[in-house]
N, C-alpha and C positions, 0 to 999 in steps of 0.2 A: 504494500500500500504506500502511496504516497505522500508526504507530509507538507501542507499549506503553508509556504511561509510568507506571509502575506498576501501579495498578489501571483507573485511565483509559486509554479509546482518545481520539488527536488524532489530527488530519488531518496530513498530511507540513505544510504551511504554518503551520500555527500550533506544529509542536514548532520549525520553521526561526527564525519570527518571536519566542521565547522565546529559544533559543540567540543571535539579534542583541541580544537586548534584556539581554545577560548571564548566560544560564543557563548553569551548569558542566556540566550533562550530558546526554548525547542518548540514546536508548536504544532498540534496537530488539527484538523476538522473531520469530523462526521459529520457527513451530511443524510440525514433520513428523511430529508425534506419531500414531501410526500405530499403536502398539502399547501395549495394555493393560496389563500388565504387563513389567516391565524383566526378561531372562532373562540379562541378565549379558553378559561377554565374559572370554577370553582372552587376552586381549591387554594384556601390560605397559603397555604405554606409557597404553592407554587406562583399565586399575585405575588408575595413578598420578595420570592426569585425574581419574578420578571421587572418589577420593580427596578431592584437593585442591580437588572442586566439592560435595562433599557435605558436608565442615567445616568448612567458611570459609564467607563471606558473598560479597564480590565478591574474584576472582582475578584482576589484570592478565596481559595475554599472556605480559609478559615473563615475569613471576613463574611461570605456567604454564609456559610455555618450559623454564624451568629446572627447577622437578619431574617434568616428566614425562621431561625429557633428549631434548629435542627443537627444532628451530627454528621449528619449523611450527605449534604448538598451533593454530591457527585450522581448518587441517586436521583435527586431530583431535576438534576442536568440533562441525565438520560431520559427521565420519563416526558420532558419539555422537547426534547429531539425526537426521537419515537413518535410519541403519540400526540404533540403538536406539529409535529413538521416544522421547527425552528433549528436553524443553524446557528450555533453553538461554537465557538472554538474557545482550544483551552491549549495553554504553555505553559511549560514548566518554566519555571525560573529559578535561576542561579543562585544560592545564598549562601551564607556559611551560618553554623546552628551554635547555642551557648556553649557547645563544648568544644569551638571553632573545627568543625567539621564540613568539608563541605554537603551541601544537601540541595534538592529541588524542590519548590513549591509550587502548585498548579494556581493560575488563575483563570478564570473565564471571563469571554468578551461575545456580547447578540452581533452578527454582523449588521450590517450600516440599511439595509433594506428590511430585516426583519426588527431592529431596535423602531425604524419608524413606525411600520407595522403594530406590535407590539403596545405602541406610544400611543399611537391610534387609537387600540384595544380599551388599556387602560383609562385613557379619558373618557372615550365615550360611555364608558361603565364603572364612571364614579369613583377608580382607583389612583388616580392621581394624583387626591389632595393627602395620602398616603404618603407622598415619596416628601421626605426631608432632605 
């Protein structure tokens, strides 16, 4: 499979041979975009996701985590790709951990057609006066 980085497709071996050579970030998308239009959901946990993917740029898990009130966000990442048909990417990021180790951490970003979309949703259903 091929990894998104950015607007460019690379081969899995040349985003690996960048990330050796110092690159801070690795990036991948799944796309299960399936549906043409976003029709929303019900579901708290996942407005507070979308939320927090449709007004920010890039959201680390933890940070998600914590907005949505949940331990799991990656779950609810996947269940927002699947079964809303929302594109989704997510990057690891480069960091060193208290015991200076190095380590990755994931964030997610809605891409720029489905954050509008999304935005759309949101307003017209009352969930915008939501976002801080």
């Amino acid at each position: 499979m091929s990894k998104n980085r950015g607007n460019k497709e690379t081969s899995p071996d040349s985003v690996r041979a960048e990330i050796e050579a110092g690159g801070n970030t690795k990036q991948t998308s799944l796309n299960f975009n399936t549906a043409k239009r976003f029709i929303g959901t019900n579901s708290p946990k996942r407005i507070r996701a979308l939320i927090a993917l449709a007004y920010r740029d890039w959201v680390s898990r933890e940070d998600l985590d914590r907005l949505i009130g949940a331990s799991n966000s990656p779950d609810s990442i996947m269940n927002l790709r699947r079964n809303h048909g929302l594109e989704i990417i997510m990057r690891e990021v480069k960091a060193i951990n208290r015991d200076g180790r190095q380590c990755w951490f994931g964030e997610y970003n809605l891409i720029h057609d489905d954050k509008v979309m999304v935005r759309e949703w949101l307003e017209t259903n009352g969930h915008a006066e939501m976002v801080s």
